[in-house]
HTML snippet that shows the backbone in 3Dmol.js (N, CA, C, O; Angstrom):
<script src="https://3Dmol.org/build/3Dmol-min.js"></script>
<div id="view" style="width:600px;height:400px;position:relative"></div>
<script>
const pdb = `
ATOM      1  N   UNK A   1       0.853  -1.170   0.000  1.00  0.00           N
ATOM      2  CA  UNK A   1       0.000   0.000   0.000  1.00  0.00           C
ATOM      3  C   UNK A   1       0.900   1.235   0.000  1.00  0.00           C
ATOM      4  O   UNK A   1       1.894   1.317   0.722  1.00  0.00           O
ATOM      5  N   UNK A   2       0.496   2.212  -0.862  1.00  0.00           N
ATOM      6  CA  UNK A   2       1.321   4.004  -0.903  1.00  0.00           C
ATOM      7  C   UNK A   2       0.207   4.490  -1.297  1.00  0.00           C
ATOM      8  O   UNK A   2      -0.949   4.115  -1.495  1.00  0.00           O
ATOM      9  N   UNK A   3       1.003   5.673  -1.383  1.00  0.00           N
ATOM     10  CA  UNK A   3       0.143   6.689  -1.410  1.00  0.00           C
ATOM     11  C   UNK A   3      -0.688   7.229   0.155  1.00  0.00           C
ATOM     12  O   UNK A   3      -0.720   6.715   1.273  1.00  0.00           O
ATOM     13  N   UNK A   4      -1.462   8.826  -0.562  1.00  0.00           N
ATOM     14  CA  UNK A   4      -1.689   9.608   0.736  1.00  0.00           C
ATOM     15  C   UNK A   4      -2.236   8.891   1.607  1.00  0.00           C
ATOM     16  O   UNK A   4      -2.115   9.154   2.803  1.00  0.00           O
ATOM     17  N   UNK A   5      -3.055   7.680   1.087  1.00  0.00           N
ATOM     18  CA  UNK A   5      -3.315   6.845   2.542  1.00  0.00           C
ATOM     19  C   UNK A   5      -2.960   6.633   3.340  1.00  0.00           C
ATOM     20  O   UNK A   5      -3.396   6.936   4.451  1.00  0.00           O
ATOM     21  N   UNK A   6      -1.368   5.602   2.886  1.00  0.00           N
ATOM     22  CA  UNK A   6      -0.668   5.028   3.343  1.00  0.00           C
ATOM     23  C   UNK A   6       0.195   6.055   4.345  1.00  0.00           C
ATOM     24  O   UNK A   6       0.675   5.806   5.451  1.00  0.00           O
ATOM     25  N   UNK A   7       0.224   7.382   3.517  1.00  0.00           N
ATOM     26  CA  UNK A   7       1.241   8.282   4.681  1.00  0.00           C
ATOM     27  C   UNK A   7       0.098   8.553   5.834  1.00  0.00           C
ATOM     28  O   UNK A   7       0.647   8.829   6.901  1.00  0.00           O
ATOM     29  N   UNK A   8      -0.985   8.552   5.897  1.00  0.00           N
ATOM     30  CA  UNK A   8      -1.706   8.939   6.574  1.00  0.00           C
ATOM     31  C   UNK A   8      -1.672   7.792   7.801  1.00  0.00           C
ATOM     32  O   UNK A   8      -1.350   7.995   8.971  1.00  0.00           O
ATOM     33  N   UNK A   9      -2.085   6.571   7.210  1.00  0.00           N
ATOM     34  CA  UNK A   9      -1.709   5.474   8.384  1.00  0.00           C
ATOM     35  C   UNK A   9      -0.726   5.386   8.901  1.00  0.00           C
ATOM     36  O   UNK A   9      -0.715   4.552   9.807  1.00  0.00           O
ATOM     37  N   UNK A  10       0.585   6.147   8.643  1.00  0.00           N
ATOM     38  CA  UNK A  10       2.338   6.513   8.896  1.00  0.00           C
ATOM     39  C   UNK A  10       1.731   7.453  10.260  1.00  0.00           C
ATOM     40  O   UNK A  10       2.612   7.683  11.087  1.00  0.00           O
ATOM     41  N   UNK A  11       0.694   7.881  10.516  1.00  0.00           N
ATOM     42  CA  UNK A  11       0.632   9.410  11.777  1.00  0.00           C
ATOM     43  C   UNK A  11       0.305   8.520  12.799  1.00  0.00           C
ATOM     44  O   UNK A  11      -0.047   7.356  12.608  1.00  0.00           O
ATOM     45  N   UNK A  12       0.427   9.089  13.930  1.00  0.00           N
ATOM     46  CA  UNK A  12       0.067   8.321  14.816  1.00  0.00           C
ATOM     47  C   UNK A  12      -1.311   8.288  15.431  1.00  0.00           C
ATOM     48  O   UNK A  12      -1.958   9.269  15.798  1.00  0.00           O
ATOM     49  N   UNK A  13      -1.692   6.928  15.497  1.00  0.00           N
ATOM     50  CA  UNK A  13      -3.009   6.888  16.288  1.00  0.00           C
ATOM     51  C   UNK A  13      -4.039   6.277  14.750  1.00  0.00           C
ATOM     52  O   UNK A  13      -5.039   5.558  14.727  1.00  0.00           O
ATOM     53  N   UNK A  14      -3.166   7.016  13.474  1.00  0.00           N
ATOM     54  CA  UNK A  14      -3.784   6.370  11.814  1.00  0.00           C
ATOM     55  C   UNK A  14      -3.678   4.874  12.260  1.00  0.00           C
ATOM     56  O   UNK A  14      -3.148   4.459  13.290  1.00  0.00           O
ATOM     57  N   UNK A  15      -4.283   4.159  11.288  1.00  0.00           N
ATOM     58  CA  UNK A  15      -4.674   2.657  10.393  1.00  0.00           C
ATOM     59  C   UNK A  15      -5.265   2.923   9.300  1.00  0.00           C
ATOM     60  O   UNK A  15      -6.356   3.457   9.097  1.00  0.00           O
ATOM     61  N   UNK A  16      -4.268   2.410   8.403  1.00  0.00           N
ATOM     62  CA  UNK A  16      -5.140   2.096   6.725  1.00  0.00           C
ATOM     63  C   UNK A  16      -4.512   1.162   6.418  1.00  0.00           C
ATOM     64  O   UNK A  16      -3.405   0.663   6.618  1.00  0.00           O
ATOM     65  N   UNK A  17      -6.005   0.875   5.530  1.00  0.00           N
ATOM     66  CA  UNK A  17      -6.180  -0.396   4.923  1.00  0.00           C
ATOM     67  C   UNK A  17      -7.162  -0.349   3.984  1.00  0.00           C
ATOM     68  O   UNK A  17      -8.385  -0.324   4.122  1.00  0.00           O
ATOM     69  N   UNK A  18      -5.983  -0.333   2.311  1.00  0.00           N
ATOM     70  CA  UNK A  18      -6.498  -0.262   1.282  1.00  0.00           C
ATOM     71  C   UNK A  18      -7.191   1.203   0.934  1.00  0.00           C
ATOM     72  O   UNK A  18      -6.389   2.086   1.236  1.00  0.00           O
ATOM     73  N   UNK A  19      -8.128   1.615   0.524  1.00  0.00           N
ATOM     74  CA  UNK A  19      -8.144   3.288   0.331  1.00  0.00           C
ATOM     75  C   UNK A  19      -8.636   3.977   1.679  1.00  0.00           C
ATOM     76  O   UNK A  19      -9.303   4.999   1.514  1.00  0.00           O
ATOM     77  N   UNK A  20      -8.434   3.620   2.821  1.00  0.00           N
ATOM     78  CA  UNK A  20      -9.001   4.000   3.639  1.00  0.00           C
ATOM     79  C   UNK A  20      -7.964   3.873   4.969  1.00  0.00           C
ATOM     80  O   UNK A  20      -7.130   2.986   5.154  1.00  0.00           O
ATOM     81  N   UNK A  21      -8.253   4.965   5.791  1.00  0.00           N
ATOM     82  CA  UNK A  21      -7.727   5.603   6.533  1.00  0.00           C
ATOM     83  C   UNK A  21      -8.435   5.824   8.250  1.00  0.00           C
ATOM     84  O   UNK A  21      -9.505   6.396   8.037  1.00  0.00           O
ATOM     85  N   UNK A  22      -8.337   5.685   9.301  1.00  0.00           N
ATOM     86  CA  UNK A  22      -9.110   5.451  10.610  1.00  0.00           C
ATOM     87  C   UNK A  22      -7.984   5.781  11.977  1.00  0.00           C
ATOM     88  O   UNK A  22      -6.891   5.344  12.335  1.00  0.00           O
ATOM     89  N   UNK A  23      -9.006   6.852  12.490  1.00  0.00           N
ATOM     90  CA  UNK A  23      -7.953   7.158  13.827  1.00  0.00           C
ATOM     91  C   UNK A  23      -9.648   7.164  14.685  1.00  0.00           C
ATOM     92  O   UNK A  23     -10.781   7.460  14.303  1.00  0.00           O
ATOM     93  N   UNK A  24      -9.125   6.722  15.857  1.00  0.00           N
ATOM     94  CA  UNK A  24      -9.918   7.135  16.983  1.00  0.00           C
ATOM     95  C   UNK A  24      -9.866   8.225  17.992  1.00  0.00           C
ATOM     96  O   UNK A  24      -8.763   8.742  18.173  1.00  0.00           O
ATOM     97  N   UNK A  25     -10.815   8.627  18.632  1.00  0.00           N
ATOM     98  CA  UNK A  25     -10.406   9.947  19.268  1.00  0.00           C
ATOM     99  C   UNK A  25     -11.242   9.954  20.457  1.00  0.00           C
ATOM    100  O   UNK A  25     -12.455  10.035  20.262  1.00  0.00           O
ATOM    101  N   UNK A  26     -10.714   9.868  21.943  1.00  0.00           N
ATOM    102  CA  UNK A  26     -11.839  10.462  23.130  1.00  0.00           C
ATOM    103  C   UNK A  26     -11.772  11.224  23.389  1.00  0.00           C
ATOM    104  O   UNK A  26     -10.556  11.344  23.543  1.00  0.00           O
ATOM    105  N   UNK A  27     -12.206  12.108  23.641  1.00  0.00           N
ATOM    106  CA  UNK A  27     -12.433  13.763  24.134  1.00  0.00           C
ATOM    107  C   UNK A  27     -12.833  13.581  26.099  1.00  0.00           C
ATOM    108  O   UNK A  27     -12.915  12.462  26.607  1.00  0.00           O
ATOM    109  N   UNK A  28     -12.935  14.260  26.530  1.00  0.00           N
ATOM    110  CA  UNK A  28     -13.700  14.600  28.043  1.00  0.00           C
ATOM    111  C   UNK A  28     -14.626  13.232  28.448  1.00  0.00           C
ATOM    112  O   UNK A  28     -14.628  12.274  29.222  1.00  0.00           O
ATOM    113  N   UNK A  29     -15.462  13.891  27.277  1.00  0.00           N
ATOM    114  CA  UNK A  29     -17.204  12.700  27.412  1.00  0.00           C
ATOM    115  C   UNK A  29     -17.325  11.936  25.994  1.00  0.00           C
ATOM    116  O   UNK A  29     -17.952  10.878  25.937  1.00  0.00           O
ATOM    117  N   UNK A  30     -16.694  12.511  24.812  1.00  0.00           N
ATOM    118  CA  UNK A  30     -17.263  11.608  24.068  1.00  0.00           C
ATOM    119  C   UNK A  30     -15.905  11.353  23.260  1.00  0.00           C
ATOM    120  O   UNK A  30     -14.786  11.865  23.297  1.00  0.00           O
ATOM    121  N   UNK A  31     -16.606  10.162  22.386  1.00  0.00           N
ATOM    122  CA  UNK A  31     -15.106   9.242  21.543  1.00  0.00           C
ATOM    123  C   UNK A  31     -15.911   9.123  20.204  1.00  0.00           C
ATOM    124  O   UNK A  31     -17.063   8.762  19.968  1.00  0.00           O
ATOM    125  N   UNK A  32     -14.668   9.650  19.252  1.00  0.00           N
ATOM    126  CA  UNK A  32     -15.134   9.523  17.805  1.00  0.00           C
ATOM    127  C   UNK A  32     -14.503   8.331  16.869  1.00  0.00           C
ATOM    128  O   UNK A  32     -13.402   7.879  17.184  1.00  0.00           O
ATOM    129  N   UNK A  33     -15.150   7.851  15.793  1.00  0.00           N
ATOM    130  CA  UNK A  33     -14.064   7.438  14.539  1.00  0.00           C
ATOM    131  C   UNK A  33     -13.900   8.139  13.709  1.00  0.00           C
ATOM    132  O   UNK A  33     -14.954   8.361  13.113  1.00  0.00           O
ATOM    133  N   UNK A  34     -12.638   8.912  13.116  1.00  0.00           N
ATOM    134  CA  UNK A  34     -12.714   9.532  11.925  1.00  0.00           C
ATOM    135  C   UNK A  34     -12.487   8.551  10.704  1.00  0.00           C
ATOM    136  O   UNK A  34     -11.644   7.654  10.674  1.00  0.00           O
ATOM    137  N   UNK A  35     -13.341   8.859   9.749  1.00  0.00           N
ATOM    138  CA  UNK A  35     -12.043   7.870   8.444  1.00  0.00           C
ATOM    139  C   UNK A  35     -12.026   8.974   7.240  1.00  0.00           C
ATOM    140  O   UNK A  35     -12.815   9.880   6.972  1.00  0.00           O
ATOM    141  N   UNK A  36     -10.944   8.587   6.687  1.00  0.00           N
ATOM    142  CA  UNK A  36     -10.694   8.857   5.796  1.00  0.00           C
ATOM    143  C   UNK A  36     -11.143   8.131   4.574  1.00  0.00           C
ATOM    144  O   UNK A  36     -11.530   6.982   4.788  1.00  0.00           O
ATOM    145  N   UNK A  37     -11.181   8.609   3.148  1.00  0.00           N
ATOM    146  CA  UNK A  37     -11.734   7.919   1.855  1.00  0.00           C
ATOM    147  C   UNK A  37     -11.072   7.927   0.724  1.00  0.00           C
ATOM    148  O   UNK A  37     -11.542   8.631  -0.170  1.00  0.00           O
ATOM    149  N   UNK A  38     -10.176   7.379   0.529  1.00  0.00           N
ATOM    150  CA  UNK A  38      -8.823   8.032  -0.727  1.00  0.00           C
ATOM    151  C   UNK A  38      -9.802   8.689  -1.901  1.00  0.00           C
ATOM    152  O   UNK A  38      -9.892   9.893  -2.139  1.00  0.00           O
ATOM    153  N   UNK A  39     -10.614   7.465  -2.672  1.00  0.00           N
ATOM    154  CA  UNK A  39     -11.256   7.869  -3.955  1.00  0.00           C
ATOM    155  C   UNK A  39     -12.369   8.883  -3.684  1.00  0.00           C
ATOM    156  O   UNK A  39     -12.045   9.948  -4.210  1.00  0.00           O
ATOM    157  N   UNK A  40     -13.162   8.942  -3.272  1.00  0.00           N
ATOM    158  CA  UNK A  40     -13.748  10.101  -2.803  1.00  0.00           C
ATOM    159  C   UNK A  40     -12.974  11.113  -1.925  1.00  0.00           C
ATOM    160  O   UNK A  40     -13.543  12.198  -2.049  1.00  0.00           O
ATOM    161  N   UNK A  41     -12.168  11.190  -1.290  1.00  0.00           N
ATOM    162  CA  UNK A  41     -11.456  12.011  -0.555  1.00  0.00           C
ATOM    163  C   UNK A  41     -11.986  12.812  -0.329  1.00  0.00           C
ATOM    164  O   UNK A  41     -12.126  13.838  -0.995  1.00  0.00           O
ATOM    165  N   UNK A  42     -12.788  12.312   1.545  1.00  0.00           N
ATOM    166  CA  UNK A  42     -13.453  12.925   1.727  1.00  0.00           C
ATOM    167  C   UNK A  42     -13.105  12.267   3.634  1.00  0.00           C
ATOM    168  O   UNK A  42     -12.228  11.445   3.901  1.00  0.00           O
ATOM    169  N   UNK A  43     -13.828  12.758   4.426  1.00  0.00           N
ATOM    170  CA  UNK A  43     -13.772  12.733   5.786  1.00  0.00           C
ATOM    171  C   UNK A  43     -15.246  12.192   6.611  1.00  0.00           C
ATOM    172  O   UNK A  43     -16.320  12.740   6.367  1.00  0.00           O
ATOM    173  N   UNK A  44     -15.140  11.179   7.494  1.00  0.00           N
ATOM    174  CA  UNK A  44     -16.494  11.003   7.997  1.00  0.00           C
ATOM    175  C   UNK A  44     -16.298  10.436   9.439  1.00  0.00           C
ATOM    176  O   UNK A  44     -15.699   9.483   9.939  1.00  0.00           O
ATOM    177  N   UNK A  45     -17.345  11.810  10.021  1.00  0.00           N
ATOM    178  CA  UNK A  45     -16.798  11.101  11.545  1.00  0.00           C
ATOM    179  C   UNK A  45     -18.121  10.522  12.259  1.00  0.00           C
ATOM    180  O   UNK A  45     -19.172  11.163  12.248  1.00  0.00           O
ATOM    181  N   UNK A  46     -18.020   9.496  12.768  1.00  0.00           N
ATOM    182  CA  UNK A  46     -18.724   8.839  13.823  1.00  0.00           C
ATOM    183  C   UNK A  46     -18.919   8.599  15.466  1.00  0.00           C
ATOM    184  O   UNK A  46     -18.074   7.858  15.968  1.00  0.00           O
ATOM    185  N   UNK A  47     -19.663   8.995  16.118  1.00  0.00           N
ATOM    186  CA  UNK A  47     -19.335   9.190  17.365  1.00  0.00           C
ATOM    187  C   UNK A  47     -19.987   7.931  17.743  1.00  0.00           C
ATOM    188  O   UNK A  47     -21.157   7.579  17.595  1.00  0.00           O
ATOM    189  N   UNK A  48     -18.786   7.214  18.363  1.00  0.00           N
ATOM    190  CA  UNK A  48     -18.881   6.124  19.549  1.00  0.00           C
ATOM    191  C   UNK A  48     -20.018   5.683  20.669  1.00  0.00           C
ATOM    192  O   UNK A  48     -19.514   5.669  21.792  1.00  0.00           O
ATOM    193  N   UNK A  49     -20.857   5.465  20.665  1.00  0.00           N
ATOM    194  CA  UNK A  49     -21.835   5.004  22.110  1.00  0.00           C
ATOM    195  C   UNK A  49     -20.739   4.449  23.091  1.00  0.00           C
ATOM    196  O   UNK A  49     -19.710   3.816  22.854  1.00  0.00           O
ATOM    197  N   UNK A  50     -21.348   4.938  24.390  1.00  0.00           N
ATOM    198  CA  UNK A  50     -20.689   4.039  25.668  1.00  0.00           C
ATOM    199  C   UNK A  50     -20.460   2.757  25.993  1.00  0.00           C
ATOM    200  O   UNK A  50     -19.881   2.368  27.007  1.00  0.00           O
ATOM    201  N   UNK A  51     -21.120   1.801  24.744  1.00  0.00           N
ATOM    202  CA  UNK A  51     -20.588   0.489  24.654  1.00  0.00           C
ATOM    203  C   UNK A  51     -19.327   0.538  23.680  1.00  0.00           C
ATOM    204  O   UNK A  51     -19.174  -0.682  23.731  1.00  0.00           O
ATOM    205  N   UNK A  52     -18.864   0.724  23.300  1.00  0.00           N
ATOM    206  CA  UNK A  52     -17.713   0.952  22.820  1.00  0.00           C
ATOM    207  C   UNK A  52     -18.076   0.395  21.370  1.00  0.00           C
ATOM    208  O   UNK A  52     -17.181   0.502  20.532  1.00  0.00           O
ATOM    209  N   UNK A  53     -19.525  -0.305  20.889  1.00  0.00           N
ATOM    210  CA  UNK A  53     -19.614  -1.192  20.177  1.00  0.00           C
ATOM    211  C   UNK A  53     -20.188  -0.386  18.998  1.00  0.00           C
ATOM    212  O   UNK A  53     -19.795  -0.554  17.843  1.00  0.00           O
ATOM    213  N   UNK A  54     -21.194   0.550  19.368  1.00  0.00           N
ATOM    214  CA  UNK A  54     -21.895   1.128  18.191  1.00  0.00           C
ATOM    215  C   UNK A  54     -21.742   2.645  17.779  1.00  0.00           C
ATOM    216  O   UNK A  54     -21.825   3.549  18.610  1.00  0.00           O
ATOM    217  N   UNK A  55     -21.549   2.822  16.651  1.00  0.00           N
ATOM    218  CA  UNK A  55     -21.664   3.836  16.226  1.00  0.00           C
ATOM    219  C   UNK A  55     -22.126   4.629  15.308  1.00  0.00           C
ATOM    220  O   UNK A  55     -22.190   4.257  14.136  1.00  0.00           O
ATOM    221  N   UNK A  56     -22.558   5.969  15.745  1.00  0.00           N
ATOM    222  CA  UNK A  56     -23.305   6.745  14.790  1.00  0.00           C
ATOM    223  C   UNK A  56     -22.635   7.752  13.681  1.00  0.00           C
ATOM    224  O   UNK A  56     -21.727   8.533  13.968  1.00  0.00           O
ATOM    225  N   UNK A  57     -23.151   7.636  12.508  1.00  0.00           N
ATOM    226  CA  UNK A  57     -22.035   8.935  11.987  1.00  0.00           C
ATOM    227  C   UNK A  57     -22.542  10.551  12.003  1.00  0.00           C
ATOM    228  O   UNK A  57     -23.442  11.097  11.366  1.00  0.00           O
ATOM    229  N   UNK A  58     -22.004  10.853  12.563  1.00  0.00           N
ATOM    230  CA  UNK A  58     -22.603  12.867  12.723  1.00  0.00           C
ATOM    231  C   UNK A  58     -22.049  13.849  11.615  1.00  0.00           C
ATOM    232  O   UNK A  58     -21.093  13.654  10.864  1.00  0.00           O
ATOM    233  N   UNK A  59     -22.663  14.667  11.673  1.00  0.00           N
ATOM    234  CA  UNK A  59     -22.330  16.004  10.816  1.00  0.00           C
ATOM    235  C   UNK A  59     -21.358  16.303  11.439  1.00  0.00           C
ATOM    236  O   UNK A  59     -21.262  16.044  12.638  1.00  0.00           O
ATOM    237  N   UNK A  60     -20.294  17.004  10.655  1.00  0.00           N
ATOM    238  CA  UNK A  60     -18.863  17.581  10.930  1.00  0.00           C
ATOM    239  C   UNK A  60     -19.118  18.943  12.156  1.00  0.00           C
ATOM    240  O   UNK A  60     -18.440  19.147  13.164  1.00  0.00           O
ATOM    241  N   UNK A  61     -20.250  19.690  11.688  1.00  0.00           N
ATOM    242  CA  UNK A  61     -20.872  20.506  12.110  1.00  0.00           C
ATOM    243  C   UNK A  61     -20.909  20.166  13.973  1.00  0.00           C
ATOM    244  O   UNK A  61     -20.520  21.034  14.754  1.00  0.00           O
ATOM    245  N   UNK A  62     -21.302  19.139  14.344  1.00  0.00           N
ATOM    246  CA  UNK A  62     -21.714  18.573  15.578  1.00  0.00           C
ATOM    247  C   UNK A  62     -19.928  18.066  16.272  1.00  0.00           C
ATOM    248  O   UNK A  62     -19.812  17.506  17.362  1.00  0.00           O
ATOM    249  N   UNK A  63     -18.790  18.396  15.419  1.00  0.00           N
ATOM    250  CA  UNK A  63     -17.857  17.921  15.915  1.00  0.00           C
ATOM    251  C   UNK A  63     -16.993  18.478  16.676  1.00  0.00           C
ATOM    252  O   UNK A  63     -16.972  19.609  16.192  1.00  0.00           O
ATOM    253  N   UNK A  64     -16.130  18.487  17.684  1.00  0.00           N
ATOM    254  CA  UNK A  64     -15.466  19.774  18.266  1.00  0.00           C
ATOM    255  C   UNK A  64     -14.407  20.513  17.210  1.00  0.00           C
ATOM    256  O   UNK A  64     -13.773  19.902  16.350  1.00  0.00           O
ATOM    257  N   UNK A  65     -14.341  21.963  17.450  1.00  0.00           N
ATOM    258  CA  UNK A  65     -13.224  22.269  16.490  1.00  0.00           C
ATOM    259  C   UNK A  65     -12.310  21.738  16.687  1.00  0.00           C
ATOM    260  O   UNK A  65     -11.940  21.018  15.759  1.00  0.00           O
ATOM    261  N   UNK A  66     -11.414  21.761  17.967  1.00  0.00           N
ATOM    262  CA  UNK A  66      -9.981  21.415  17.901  1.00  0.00           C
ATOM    263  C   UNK A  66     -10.177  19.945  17.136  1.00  0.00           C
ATOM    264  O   UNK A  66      -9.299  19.712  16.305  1.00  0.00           O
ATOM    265  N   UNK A  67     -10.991  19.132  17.264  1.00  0.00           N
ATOM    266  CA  UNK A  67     -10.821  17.296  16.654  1.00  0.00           C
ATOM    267  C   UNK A  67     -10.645  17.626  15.353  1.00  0.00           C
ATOM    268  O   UNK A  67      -9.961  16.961  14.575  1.00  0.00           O
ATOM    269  N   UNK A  68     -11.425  18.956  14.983  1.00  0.00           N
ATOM    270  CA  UNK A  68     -11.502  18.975  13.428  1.00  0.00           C
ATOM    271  C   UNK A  68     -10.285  19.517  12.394  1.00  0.00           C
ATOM    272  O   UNK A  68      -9.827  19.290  11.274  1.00  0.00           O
ATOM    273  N   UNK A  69     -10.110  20.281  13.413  1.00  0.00           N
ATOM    274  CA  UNK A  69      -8.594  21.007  13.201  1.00  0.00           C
ATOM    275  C   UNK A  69      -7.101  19.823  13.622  1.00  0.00           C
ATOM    276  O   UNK A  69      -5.883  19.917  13.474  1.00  0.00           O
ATOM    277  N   UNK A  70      -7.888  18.927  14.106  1.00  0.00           N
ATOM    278  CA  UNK A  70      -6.301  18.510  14.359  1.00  0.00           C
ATOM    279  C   UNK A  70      -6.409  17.591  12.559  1.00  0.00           C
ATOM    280  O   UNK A  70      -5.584  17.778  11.665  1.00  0.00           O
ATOM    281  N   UNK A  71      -7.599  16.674  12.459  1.00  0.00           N
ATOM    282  CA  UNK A  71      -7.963  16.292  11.193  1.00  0.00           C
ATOM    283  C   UNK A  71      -7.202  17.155  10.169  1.00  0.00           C
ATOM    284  O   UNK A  71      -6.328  16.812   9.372  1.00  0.00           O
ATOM    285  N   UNK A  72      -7.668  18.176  10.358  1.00  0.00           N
ATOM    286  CA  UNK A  72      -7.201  18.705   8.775  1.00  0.00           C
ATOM    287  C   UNK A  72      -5.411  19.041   8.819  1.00  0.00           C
ATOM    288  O   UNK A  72      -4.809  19.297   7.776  1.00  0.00           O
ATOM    289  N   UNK A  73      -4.860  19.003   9.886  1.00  0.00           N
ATOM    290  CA  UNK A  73      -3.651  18.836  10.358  1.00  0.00           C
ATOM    291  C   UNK A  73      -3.065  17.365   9.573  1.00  0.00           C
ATOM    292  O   UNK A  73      -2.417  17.354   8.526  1.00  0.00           O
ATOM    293  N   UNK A  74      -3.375  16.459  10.172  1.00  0.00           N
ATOM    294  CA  UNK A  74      -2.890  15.179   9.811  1.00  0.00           C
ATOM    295  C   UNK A  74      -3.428  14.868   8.347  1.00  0.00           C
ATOM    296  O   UNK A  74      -2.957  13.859   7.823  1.00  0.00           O
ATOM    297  N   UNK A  75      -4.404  15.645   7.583  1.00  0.00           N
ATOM    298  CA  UNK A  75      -4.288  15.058   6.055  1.00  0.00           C
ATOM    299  C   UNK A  75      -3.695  15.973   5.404  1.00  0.00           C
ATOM    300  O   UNK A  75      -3.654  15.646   4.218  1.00  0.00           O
ATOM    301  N   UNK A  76      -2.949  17.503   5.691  1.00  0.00           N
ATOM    302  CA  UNK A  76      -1.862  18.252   5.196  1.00  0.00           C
ATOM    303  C   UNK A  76      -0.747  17.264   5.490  1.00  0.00           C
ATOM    304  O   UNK A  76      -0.075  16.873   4.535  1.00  0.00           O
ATOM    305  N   UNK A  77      -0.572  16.972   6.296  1.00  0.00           N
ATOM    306  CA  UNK A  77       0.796  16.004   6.811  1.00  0.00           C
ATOM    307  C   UNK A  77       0.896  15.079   5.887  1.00  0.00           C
ATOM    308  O   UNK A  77       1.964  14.902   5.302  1.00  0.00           O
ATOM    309  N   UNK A  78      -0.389  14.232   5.576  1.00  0.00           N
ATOM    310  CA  UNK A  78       0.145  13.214   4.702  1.00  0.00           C
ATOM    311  C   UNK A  78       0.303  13.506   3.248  1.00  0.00           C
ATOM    312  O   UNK A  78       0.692  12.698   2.405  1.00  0.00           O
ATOM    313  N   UNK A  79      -0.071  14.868   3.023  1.00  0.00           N
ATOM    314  CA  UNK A  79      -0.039  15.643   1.304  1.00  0.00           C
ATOM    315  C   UNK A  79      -1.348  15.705   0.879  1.00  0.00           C
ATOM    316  O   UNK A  79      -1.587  15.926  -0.309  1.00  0.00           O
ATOM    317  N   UNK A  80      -2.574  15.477   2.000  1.00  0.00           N
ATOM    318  CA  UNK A  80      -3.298  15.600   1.159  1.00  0.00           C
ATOM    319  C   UNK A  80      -3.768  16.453   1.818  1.00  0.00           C
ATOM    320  O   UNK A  80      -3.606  16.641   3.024  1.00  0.00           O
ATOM    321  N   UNK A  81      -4.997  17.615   0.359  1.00  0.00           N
ATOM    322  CA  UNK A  81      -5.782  18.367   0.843  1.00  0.00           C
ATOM    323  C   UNK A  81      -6.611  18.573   1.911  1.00  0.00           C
ATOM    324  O   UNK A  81      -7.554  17.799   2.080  1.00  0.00           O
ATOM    325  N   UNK A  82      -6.349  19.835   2.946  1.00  0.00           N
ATOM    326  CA  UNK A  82      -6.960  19.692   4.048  1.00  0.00           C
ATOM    327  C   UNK A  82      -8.342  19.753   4.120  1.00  0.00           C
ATOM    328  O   UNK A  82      -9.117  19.285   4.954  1.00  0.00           O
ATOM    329  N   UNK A  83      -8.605  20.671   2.701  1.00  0.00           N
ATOM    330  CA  UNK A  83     -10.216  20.934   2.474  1.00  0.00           C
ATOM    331  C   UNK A  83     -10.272  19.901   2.082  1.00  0.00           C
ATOM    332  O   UNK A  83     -10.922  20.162   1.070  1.00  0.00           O
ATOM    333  N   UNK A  84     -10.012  18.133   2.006  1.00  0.00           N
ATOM    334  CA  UNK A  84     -11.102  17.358   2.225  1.00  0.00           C
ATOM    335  C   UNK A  84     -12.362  16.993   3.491  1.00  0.00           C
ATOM    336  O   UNK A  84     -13.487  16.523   3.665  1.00  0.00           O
ATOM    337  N   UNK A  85     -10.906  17.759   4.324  1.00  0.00           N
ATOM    338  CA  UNK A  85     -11.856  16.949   5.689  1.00  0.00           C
ATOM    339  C   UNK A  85     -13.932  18.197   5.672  1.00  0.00           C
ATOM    340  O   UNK A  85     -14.990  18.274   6.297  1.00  0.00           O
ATOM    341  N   UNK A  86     -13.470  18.593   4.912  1.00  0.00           N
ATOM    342  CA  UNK A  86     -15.359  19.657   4.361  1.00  0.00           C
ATOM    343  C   UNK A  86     -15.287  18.793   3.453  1.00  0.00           C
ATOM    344  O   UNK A  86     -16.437  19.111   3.149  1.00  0.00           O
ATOM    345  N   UNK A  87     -15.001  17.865   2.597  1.00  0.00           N
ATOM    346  CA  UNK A  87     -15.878  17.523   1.275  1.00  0.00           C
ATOM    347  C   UNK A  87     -16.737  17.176   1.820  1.00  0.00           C
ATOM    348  O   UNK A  87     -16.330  16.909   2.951  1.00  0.00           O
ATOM    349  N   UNK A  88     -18.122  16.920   1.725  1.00  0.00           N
ATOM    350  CA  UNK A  88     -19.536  16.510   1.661  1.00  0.00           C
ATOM    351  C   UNK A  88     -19.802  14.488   0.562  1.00  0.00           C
ATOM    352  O   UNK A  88     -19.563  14.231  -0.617  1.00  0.00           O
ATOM    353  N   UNK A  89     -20.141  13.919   1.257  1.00  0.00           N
ATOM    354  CA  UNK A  89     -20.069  12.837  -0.044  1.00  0.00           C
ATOM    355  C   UNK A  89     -21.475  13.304  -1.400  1.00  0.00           C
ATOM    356  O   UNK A  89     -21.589  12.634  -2.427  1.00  0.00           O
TER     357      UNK A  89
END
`;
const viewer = $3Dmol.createViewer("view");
viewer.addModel(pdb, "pdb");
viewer.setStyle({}, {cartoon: {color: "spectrum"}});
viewer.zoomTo();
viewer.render();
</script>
């Protein structure tokens, strides 16, 4: 695997596998999944339930800034455009 994925799974806390890209994140009270989407290149985050098991995916809108900002941090890092983490699918 290469490419921006692959540098992306290179950051820490990343996993990819195949066009896709996944970090987890807990905050205070709540815990997200972000992923990433090579061919669409695009961003989608999901917030965690307290079973650790299910999850919902939310509007970016509903997300904290700093999580969002660190996001668009780590897909400049890997070369890719930060305005993906706004693409819309």
């Amino acid at each position: 695997m290469d490419g921006p994925t692959a540098d992306l799974g290179a950051l820490d806390g990343w996993h990819a596998e195949g066009y896709a890209a996944r970090v987890h994140y807990r905050g205070a009270d709540d815990r997200y999944s972000i992923e990433f989407y090579g061919p669409s290149e695009c961003v989608l985050y999901w917030k965690v339930k307290g079973d650790g098991e299910t999850a919902v995916p939310v509007g970016r809108e509903t997300v904290p800034d700093p999580l969002r900002e660190r996001i668009r941090n780590d897909l400049e890092t890997a070369g890719i455009d930060p305005g993906a983490e706004r693409q819309s699918l």
